[in-house]
C-alpha positions as CSV (number, residue, x, y, z in Angstrom):
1,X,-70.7,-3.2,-34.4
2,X,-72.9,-0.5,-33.5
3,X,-73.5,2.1,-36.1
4,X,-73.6,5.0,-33.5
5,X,-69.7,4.7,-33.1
6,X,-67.4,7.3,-33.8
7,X,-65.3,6.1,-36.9
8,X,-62.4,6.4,-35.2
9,X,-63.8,4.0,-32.3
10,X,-64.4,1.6,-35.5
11,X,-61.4,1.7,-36.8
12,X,-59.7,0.8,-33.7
13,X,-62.5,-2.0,-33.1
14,X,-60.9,-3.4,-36.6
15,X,-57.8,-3.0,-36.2
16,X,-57.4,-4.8,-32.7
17,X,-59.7,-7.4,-34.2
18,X,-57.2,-8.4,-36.8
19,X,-54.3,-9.2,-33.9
20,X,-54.3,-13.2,-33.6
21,X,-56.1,-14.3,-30.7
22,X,-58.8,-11.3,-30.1
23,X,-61.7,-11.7,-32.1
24,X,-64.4,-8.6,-32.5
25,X,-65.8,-9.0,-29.1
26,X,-62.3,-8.6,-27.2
27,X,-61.2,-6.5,-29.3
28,X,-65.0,-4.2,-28.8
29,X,-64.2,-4.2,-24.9
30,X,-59.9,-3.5,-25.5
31,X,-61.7,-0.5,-27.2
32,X,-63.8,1.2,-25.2
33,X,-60.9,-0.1,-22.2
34,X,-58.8,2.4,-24.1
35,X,-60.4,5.3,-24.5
36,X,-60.6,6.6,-21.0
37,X,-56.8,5.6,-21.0
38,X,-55.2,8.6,-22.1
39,X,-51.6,8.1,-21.0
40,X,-51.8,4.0,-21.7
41,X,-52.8,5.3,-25.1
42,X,-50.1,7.9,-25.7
43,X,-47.6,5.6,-24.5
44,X,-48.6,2.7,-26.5
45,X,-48.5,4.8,-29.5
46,X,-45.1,5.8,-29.1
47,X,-44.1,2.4,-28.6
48,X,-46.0,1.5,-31.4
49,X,-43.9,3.7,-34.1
50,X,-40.5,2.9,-32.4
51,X,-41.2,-0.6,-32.7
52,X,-40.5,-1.5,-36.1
53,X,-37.2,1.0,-36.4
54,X,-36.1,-0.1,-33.0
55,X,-36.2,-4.0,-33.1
56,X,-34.4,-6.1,-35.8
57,X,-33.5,-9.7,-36.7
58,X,-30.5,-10.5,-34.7
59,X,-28.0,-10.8,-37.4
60,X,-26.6,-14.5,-36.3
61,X,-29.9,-16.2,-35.1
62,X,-32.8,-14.3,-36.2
63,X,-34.1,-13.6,-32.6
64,X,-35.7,-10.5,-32.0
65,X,-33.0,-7.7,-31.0
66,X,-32.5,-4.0,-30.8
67,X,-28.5,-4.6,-31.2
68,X,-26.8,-6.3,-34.1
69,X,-26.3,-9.4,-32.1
70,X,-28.9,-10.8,-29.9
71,X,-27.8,-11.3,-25.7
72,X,-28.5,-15.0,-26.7
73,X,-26.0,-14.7,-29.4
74,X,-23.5,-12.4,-27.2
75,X,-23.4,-15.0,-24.7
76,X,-19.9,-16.9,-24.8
77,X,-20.6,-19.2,-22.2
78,X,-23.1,-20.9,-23.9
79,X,-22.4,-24.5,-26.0
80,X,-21.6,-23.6,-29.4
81,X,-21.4,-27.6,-30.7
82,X,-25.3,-27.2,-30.3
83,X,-28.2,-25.5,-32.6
84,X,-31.3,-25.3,-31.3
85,X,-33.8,-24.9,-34.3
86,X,-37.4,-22.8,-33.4
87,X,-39.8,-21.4,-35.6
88,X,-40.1,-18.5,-33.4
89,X,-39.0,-16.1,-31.0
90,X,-41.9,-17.1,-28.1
91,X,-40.9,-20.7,-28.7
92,X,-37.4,-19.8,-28.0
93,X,-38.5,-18.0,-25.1
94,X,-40.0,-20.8,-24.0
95,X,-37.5,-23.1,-23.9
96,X,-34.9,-20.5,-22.1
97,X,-37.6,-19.9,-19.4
98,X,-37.2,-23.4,-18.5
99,X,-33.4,-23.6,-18.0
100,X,-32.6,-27.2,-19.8
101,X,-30.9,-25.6,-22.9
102,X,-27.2,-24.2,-23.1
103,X,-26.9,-23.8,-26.3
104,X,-27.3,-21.5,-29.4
105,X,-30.8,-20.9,-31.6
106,X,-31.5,-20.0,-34.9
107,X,-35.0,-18.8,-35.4
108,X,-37.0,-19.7,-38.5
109,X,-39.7,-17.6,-37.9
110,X,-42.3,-19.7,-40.7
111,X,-42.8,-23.6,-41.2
112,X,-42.7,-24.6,-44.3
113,X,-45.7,-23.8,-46.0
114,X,-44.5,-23.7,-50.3
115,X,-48.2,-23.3,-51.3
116,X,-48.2,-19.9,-48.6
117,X,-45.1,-18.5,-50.4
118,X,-43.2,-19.8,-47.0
119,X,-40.1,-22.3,-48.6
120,X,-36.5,-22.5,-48.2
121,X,-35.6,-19.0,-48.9
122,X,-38.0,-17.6,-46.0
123,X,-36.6,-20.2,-43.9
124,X,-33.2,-18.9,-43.8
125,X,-32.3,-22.5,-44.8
126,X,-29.0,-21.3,-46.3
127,X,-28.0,-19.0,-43.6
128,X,-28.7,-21.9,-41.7
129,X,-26.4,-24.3,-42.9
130,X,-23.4,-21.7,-43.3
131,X,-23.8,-20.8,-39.5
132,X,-23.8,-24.9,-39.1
133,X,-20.5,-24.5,-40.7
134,X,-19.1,-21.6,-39.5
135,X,-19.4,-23.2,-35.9
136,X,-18.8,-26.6,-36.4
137,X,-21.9,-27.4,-34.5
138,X,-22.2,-31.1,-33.8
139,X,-26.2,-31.3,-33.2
140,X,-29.1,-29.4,-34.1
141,X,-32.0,-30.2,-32.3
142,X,-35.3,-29.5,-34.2
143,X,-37.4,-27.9,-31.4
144,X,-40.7,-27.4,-33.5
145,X,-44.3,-28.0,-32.4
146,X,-45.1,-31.8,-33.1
147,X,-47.8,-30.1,-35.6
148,X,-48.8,-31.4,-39.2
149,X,-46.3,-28.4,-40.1
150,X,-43.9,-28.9,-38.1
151,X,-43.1,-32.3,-38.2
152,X,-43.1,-31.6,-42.0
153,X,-41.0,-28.7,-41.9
154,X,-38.5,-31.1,-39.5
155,X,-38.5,-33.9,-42.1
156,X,-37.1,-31.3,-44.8
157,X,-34.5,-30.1,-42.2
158,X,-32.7,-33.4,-42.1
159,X,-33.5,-34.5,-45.2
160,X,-31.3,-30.9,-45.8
161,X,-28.7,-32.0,-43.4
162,X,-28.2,-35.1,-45.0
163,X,-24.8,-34.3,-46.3
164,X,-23.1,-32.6,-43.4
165,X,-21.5,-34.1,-40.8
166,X,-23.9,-33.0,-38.0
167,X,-26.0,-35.0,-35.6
168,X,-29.8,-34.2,-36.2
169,X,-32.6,-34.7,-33.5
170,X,-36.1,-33.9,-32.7
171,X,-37.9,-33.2,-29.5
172,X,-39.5,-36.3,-28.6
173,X,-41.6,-37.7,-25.6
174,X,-43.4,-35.2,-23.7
175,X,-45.3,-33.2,-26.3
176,X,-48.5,-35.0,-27.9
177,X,-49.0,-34.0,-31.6
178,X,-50.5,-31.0,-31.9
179,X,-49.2,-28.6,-29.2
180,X,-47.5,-25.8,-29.3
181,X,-44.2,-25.4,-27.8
182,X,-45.5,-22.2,-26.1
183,X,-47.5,-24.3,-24.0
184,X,-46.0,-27.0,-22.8
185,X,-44.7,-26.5,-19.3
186,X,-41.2,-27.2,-17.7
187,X,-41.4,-30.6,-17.0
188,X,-43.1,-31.6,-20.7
189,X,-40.2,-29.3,-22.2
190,X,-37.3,-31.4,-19.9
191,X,-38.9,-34.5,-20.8
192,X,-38.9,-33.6,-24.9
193,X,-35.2,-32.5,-24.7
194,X,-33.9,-35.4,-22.8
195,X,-35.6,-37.9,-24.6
196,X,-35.1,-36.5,-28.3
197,X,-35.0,-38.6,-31.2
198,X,-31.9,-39.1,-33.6
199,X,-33.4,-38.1,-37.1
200,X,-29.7,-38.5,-38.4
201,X,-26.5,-39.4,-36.8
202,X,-23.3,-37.2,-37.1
203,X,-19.7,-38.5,-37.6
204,X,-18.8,-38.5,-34.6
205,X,-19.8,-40.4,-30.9
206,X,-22.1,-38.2,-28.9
């Protein structure tokens, strides 16, 4: 970075650096992008402070929500016998941007990860299995990324489930290990969902 920057241009240089995805050169061009923008800037700033007071965990599914209950959530037309399990809000996105999923979600937000301090607790595992309960869903699908962490996280899901009486199945053809479920398009989505694998069968015939 040039030493004949303001500080404050340097601190903003840093700061937009540390955001996944830009590195120091993006973030050097966001920068001096920004500072002619005097109304972008304003209004990003506001947005900035109202964000963290004004959007919450939805209190059912974890999605991202500025009401107690998420419009997913609100939504009584959907299937309540099916879960759809995510590790985060864009995947969930995702997969309703396609249209192939009726369902509910619950969002984990982490893979698990017990030497990063991610495990059941930050999981929502429990809250997880009482809203299995509560609904008497019938199948969660594990819609995680076909990752090293995913598919790890997915094996202690149903190893979990074991014990309930629930029909447990992964995404399947359609997504080659290693991608994200961000980035797979409609038709590798449609093809995952249809053709998901039983990781363990429920009690009853679906």
């Amino acid at each position: 970075m040039e030493n004949f920057y303001p500080p404050t241009l340097k601190k903003l240089i840093k700061a937009l650096s540390s955001l996944p995805g830009l590195g120091e050169k993006s973030a050097h061009r966001l920068a001096l992008f920004l500072i002619s923008k005097v109304s972008l800037c304003e209004s990003l700033g506001d947005l900035l402070k109202e964000l963290p007071q004004r959007v919450k965990l939805c209190r059912i599914c974890r999605n991202f929500s500025e009401d107690d209950l998420c419009s997913i959530c609100q939504d009584i037309s959907r299937d309540p016998s099916q879960l759809c399990v995510v590790e985060n809000p864009m995947n969930l996105l995702q997969i309703e941007s396609a249209g192939i999923y009726k369902g509910y979600y619950y969002v984990l937000h982490y893979l698990l990860a017990p030497k990063e301090g991610f495990g059941h607790r930050e999981l929502g595992i429990d809250d997880l299995i009482d809203l299995i309960k509560e609904r008497s869903v019938r199948e969660v699908i594990l819609a995680l990324s076909p990752t090293l962490a995913g598919e790890a996280t997915s094996s202690y899901l149903a190893t979990t489930l074991e014990n309930y009486p629930v029909k447990v199945t992964k995404l399947a053809c359609g997504l080659p290990m290693g991608m994200e479920i961000q980035f797979a398009d409609y038709i590798t989505l449609k093809r995952a969902f249809m053709g998901r694998e039983v990781l363990k069968g429920g009690s009853y015939n679906g």
